[in-house]
Residue frames as a rotation matrix with the C-alpha (Angstrom) as fourth column:
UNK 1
0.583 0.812 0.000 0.00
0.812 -0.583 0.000 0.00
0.000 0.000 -1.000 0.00
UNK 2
-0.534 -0.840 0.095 0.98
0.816 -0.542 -0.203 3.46
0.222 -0.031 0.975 -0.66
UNK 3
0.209 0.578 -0.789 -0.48
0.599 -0.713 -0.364 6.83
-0.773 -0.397 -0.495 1.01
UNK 4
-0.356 -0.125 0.926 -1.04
0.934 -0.068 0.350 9.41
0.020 0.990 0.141 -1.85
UNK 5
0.473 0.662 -0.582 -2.04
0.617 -0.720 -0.318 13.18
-0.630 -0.208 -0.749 -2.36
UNK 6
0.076 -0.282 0.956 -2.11
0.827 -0.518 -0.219 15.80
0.557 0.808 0.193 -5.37
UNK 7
0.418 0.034 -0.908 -0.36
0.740 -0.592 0.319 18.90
-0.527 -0.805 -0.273 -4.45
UNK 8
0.975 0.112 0.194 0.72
0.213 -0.728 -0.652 22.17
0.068 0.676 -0.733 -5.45
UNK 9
0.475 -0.456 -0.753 4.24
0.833 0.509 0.218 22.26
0.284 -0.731 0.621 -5.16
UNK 10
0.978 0.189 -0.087 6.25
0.202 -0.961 0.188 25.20
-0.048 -0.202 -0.978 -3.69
UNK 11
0.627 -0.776 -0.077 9.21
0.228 0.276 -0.934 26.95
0.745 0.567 0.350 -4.66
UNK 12
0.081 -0.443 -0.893 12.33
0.862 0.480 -0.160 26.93
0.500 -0.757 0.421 -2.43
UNK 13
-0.806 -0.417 0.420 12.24
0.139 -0.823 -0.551 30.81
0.575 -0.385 0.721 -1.38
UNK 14
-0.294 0.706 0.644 8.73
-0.726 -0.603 0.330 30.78
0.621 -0.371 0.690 -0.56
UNK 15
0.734 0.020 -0.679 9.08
0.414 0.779 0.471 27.32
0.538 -0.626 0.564 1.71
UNK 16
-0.308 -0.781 -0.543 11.82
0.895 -0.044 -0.443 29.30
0.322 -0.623 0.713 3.36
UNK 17
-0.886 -0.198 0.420 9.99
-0.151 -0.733 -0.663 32.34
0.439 -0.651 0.619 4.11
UNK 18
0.409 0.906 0.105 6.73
-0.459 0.105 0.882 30.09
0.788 -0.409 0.459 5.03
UNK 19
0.252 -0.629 -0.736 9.52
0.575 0.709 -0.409 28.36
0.779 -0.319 0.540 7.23
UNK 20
-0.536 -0.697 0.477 10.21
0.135 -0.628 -0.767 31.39
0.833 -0.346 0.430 9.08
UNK 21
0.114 0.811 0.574 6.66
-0.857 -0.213 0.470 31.82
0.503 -0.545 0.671 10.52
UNK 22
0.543 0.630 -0.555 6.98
-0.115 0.711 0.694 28.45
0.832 -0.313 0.458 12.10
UNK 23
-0.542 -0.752 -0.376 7.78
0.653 -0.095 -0.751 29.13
0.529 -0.653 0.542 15.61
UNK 24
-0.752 0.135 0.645 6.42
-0.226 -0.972 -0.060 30.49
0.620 -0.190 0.761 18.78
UNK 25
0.068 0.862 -0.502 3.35
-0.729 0.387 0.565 28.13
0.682 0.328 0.654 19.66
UNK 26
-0.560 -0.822 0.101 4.17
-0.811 0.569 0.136 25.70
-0.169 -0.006 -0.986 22.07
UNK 27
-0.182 0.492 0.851 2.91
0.095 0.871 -0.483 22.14
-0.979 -0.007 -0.205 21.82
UNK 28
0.551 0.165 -0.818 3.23
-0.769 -0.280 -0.574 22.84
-0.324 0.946 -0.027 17.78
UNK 29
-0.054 -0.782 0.621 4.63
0.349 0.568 0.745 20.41
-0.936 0.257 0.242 15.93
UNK 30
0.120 -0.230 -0.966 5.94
-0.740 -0.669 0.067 23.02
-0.661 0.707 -0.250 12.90
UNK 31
0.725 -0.031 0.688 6.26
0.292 0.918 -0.267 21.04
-0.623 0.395 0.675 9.69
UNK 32
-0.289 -0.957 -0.026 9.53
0.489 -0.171 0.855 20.73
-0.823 0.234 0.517 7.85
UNK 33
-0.287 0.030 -0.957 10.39
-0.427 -0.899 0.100 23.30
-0.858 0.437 0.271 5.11
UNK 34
-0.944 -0.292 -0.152 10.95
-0.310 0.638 0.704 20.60
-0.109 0.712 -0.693 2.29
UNK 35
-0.647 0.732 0.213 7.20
0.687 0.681 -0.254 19.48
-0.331 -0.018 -0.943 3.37
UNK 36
-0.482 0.541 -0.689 5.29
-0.296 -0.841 -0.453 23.04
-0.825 -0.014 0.566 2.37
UNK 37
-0.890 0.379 0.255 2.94
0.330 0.147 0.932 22.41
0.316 0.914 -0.256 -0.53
UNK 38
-0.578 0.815 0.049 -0.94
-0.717 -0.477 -0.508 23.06
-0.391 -0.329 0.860 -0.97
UNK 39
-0.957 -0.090 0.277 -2.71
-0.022 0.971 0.239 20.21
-0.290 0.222 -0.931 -1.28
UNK 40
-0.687 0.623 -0.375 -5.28
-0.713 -0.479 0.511 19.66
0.139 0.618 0.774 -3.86
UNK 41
0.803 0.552 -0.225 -6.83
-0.452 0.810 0.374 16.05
0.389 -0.198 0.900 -3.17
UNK 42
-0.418 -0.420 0.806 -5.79
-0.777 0.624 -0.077 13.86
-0.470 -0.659 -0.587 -0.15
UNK 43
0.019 0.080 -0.997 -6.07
-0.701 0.711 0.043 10.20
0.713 0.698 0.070 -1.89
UNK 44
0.523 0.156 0.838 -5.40
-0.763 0.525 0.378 8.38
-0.381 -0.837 0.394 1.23
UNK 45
-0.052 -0.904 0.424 -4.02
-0.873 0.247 0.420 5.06
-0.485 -0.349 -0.802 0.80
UNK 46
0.562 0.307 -0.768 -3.98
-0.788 -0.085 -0.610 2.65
-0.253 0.948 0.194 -2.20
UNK 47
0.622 -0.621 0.477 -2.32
0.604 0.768 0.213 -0.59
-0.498 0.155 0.853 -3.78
UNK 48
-0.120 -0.909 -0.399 0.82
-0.179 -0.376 0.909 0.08
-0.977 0.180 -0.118 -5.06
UNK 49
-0.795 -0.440 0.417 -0.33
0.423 0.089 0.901 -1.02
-0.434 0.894 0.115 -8.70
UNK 50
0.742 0.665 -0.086 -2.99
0.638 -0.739 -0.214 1.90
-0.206 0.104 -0.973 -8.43
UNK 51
-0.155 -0.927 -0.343 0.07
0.377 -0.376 0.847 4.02
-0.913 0.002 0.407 -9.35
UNK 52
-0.800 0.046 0.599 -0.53
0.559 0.422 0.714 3.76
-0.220 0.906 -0.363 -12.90
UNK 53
0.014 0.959 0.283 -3.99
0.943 -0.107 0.315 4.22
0.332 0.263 -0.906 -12.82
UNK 54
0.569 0.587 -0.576 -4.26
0.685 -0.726 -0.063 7.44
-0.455 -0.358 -0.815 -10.93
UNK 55
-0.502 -0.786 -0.361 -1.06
0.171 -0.499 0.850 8.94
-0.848 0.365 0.384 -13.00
UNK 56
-0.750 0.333 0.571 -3.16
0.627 0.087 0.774 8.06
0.208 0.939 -0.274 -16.20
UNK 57
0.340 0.940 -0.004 -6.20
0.919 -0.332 0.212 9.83
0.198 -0.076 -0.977 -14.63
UNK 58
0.783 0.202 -0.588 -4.32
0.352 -0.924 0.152 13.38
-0.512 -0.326 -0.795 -13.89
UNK 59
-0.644 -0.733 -0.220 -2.90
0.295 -0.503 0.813 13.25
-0.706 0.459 0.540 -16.84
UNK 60
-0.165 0.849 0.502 -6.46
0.917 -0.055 0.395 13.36
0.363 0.526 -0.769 -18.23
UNK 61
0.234 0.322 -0.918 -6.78
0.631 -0.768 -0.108 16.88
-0.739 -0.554 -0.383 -16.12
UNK 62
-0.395 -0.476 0.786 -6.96
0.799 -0.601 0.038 20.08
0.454 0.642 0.617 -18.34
UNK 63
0.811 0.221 -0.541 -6.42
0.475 -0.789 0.390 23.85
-0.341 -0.573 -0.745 -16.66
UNK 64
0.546 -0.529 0.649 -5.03
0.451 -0.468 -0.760 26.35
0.706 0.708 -0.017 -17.41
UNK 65
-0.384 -0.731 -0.564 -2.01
0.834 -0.013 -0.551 28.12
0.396 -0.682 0.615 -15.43
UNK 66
0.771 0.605 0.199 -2.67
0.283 -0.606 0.744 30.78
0.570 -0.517 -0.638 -13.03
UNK 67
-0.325 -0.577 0.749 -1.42
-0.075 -0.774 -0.629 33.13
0.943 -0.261 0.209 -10.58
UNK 68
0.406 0.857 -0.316 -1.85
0.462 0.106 0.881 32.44
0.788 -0.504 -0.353 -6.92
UNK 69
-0.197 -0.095 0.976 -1.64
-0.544 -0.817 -0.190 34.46
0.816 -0.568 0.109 -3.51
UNK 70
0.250 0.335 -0.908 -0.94
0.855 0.363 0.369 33.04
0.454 -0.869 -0.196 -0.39
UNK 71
-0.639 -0.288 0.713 -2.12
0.152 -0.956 -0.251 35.40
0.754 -0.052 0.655 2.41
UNK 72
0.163 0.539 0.826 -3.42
-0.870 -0.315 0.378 35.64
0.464 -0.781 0.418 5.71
UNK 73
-0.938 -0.232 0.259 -3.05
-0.336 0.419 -0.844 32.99
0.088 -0.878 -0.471 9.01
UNK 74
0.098 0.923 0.371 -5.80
-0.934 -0.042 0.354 30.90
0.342 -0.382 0.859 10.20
UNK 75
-0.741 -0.367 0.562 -6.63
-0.668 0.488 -0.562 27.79
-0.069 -0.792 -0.607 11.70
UNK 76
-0.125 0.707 -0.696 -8.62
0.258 0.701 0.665 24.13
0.958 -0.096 -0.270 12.23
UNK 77
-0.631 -0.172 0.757 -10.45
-0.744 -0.145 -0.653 23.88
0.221 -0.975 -0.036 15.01
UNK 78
-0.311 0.578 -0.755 -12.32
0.011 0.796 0.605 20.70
0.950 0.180 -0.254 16.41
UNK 79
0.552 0.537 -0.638 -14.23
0.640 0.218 0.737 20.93
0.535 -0.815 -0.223 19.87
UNK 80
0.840 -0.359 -0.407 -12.70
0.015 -0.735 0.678 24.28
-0.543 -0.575 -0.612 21.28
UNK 81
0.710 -0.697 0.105 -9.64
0.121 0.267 0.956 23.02
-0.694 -0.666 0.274 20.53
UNK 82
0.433 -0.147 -0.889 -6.77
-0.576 -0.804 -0.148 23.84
-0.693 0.576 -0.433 17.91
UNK 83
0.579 0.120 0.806 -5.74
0.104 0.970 -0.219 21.34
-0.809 0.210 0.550 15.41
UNK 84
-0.085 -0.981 0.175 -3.38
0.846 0.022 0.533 22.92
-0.527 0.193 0.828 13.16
UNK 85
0.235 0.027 -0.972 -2.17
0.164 -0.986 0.012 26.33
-0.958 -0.163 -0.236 11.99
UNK 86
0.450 0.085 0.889 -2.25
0.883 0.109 -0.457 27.43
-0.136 0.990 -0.027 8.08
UNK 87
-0.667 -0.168 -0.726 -1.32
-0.321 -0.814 0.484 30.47
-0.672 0.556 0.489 5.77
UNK 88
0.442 0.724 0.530 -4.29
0.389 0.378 -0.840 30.47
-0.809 0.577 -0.114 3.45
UNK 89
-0.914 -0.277 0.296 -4.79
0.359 -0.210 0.910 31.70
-0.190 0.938 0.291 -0.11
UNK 90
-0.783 0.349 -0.516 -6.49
-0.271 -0.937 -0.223 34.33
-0.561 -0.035 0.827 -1.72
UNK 91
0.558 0.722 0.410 -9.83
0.111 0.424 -0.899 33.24
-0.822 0.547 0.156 -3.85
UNK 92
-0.549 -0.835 0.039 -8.81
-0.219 0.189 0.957 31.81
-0.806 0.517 -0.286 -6.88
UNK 93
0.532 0.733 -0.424 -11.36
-0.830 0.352 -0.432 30.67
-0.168 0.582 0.796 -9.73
UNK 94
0.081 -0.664 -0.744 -8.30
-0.777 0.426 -0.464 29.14
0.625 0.615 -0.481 -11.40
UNK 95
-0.594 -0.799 0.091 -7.71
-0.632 0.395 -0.666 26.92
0.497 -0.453 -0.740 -8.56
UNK 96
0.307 0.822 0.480 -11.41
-0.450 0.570 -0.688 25.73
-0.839 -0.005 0.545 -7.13
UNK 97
0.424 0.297 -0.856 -11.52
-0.880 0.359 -0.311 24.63
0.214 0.885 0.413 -11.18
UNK 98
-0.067 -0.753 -0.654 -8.24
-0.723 0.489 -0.489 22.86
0.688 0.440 -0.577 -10.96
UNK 99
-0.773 0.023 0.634 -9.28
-0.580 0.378 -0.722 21.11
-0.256 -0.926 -0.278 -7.78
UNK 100
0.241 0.966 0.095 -12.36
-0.692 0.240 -0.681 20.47
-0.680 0.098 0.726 -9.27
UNK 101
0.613 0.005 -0.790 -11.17
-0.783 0.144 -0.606 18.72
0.111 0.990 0.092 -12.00
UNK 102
-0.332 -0.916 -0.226 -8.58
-0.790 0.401 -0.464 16.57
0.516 0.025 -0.856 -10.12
UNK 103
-0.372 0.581 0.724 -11.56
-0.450 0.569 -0.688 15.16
-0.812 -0.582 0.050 -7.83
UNK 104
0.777 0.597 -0.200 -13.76
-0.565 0.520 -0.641 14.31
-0.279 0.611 0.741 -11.04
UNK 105
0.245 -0.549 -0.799 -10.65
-0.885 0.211 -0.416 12.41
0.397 0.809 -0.434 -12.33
UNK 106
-0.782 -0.472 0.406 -9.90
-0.623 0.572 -0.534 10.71
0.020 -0.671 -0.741 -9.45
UNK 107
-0.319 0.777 0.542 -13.58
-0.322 0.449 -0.834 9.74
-0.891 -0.441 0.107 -8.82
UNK 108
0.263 0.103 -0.959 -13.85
-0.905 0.371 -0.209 8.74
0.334 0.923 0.191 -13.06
UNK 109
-0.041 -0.892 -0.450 -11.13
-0.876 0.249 -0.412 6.19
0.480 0.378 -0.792 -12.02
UNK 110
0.374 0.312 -0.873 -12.71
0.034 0.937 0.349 4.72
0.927 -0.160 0.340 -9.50
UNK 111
-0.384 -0.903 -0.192 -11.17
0.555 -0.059 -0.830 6.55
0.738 -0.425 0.524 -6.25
UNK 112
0.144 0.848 -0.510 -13.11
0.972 -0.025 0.232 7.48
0.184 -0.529 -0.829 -3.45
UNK 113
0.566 0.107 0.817 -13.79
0.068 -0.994 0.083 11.33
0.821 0.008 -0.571 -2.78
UNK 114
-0.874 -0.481 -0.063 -12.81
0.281 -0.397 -0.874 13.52
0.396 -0.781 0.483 0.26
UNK 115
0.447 0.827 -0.341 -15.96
0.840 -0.256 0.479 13.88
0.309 -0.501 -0.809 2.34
UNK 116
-0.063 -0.195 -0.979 -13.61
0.783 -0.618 0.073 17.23
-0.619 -0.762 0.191 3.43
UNK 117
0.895 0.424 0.140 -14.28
0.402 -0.628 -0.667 20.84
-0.195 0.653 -0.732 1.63
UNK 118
0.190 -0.980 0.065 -11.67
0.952 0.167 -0.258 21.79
0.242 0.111 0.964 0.00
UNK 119
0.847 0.093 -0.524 -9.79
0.315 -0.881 0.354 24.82
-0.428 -0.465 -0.775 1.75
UNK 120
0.371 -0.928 0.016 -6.81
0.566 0.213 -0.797 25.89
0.736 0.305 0.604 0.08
UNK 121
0.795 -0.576 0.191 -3.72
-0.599 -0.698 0.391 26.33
-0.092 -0.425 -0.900 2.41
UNK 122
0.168 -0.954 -0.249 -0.44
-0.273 0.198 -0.941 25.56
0.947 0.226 -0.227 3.52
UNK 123
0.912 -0.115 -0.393 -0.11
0.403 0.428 0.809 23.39
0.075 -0.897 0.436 6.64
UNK 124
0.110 -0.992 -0.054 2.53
-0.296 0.019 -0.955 24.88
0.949 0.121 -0.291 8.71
UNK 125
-0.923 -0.216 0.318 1.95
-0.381 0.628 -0.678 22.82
-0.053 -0.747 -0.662 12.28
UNK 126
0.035 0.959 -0.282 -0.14
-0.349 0.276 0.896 20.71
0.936 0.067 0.344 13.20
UNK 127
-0.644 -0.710 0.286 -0.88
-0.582 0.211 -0.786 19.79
0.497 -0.672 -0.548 17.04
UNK 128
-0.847 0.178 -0.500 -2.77
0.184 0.982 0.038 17.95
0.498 -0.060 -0.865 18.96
UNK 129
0.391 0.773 0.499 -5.14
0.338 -0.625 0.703 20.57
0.856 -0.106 -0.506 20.28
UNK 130
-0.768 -0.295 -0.568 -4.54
0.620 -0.562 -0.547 23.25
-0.158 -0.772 0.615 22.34
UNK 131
0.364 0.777 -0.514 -7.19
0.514 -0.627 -0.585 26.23
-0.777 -0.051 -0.628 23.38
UNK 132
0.578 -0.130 0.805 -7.65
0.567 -0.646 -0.511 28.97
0.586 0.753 -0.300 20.51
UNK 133
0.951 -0.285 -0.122 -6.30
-0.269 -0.954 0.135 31.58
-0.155 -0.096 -0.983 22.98
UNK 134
0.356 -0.933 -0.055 -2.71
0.051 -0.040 0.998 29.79
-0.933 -0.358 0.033 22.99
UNK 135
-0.195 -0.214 0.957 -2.57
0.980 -0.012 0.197 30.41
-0.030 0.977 0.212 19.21
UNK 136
0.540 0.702 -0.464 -3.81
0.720 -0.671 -0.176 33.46
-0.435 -0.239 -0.868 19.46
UNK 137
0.384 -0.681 -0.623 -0.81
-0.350 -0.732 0.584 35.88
-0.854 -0.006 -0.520 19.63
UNK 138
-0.750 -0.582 0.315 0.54
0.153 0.310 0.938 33.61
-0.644 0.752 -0.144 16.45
UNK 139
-0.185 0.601 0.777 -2.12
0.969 0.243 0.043 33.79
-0.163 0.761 -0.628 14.76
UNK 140
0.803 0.486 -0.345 -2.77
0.447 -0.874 -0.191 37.94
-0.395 -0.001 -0.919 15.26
UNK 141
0.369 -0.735 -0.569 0.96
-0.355 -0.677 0.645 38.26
-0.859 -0.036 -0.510 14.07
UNK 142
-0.887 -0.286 0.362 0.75
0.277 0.298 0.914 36.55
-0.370 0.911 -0.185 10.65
UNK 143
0.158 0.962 0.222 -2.59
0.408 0.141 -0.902 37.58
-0.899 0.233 -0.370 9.90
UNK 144
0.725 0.641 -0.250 -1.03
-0.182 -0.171 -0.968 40.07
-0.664 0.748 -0.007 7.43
UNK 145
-0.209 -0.830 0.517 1.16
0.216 0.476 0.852 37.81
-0.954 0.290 0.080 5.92
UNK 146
0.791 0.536 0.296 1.02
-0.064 0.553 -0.831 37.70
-0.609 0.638 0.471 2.25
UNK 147
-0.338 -0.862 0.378 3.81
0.278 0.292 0.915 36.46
-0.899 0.414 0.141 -0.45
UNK 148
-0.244 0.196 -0.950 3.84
-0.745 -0.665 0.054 37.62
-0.621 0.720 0.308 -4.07
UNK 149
0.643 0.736 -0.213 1.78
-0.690 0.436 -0.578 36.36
-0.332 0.518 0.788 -6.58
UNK 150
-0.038 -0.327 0.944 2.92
-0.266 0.914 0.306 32.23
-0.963 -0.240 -0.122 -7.87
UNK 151
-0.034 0.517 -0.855 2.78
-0.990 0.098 0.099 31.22
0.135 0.850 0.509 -10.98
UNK 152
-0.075 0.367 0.927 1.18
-0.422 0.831 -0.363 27.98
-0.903 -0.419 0.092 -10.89
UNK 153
-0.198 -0.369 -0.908 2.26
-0.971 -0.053 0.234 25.90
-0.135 0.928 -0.348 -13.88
UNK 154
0.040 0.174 -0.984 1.82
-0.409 0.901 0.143 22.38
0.912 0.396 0.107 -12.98
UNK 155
0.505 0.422 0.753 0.88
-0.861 0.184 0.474 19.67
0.061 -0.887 0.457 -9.81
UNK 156
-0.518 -0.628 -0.581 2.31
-0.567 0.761 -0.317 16.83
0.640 0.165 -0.750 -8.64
UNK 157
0.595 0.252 -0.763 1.54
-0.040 0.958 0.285 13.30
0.803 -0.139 0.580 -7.45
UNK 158
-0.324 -0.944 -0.054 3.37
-0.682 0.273 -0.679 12.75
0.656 -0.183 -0.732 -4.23
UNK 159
0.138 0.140 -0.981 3.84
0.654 0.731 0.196 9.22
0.744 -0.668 0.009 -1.67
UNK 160
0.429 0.172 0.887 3.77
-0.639 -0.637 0.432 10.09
0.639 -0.752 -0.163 2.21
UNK 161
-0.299 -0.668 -0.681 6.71
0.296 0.614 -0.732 8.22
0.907 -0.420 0.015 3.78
UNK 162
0.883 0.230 0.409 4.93
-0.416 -0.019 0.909 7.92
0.217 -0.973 0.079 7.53
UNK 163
-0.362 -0.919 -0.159 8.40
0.084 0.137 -0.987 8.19
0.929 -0.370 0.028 10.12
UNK 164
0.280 -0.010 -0.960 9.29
0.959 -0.046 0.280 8.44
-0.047 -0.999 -0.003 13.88
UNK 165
-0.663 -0.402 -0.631 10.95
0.364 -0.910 0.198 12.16
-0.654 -0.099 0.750 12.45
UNK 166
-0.027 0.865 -0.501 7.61
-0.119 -0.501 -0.857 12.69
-0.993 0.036 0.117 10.86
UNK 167
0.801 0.030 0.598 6.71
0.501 0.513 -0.697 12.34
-0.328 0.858 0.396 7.09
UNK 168
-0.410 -0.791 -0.455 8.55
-0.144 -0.436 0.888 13.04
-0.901 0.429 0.065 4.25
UNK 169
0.672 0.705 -0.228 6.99
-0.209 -0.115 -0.971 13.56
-0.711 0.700 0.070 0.83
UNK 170
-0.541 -0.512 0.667 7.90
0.339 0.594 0.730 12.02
-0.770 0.621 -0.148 -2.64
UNK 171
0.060 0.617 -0.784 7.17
-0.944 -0.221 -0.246 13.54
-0.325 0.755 0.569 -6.12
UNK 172
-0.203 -0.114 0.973 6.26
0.236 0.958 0.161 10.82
-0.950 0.262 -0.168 -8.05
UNK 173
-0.292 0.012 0.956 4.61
0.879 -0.391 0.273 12.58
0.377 0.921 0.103 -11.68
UNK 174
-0.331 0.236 -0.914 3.83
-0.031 -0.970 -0.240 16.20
-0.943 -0.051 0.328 -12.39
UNK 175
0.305 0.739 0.601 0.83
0.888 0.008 -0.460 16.98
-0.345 0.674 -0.653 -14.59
UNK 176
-0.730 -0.680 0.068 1.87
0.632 -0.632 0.449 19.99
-0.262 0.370 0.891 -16.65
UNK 177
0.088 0.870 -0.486 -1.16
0.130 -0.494 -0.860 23.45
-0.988 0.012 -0.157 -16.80
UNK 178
0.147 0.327 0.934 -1.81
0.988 -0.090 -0.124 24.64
0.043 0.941 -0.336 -19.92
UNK 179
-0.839 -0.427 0.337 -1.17
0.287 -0.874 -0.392 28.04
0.462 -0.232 0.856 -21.20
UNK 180
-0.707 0.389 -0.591 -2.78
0.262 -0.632 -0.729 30.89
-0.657 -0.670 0.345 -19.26
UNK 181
0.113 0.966 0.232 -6.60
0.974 -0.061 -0.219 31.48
-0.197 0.250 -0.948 -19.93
C-alpha cells in the first residue's frame, strides 16, 4: 500500500519564508520546510499497482495556469480546541476549477472522494489541540502575511513516507497546466 495526495508544489524561497513563521506556539509540531505544498486532493491510501492508474487519470486533467496568492493565518479547530495552523490563499477561480477537475478524475477512475471541503492552504503545524487563545498571539501576528503572486504551472503526485521524524513527501509525476486562460 501506498499513502497518496495531489499537491501544489512550492518553490524553495517561498518554503523558506513560510519556514520562518513556524515558531512560537508551544505544543506545535511546525512542519519541515521541504514538506510546504498546498494540497489539492488527499487520496489516502492505495495498492501500489494503483500508481498507474491514478497517473493516467491526472494526466487526463486540463487547466489552465494561473497566478496564486498566499495570504493571511488561520486555523482548524475541532471541539474548542486547535488542530493545526495554516497560511491560506487568496480566492482563486483558477484553482477551485483545478481542484475540481482533479476530484472528477480521481472519482472517473474509480477513487473514493474527500468527504472534506476543500480549503486551500499551507499546513505549517499541526498539534494535537490546544485552546484557541494559545494560538492566538501567532495567529494575530501573521494575519497580514502575504507572499507575491505564484505562478502555478503544474501539480504533482506525491507518496507520504509515515516516520518516527515525521513524514517526508515524494514527487512521483507532475501533470503539466496549460497556457494561461
Amino acid at each position: 500500500m501506498i499513502r497518496l495526495f495531489t499537491a501544489i508544489a512550492l518553490p524553495d524561497t517561498l518554503r523558506r519564508r513560510l519556514a520562518m513563521l513556524c515558531a512560537g506556539v508551544k505544543g506545535a509540531h511546525w512542519a519541515r520546510e521541504e514538506n510546504l505544498h498546498l494540497t489539492l486532493r488527499f487520496i489516502g491510501e492505495v495498492p501500489d499497482d494503483s500508481l498507474a492508474d491514478i497517473a493516467g487519470a491526472l494526466d487526463r486533467v486540463r487547466s489552465p495556469s494561473f497566478d496564486l496568492v498566499l495570504a493571511g493565518a488561520g486555523h482548524f479547530e475541532t471541539r474548542r480546541r486547535v488542530r493545526a495552523l495554516w497560511i491560506g490563499v487568496e480566492p482563486e477561480p483558477a484553482l477551485t476549477a483545478l481542484q475540481e477537475r482533479v476530484d472528477a478524475a480521481l472519482l472517473r477512475s474509480g477513487f473514493p472522494g474527500d468527504p472534506r471541503r476543500f480549503t486551500p492552504h499551507v499546513t505549517l503545524a499541526r498539534m494535537g489541540g490546544i485552546p484557541p487563545d494559545a494560538a492566538a498571539d501567532w495567529l494575530a501576528g501573521h494575519t497580514l502575511f502575504r507572499a507575491p503572486p505564484l505562478a502555478v504551472e503544474e501539480f504533482t503526485l506525491f507518496r507520504s513516507h509515515l516516520g518516527h521524524g515525521g513524514a517526508h513527501y515524494e514527487p512521483l509525476h507532475s501533470v503539466a497546466l496549460g497556457p494561461r486562460a
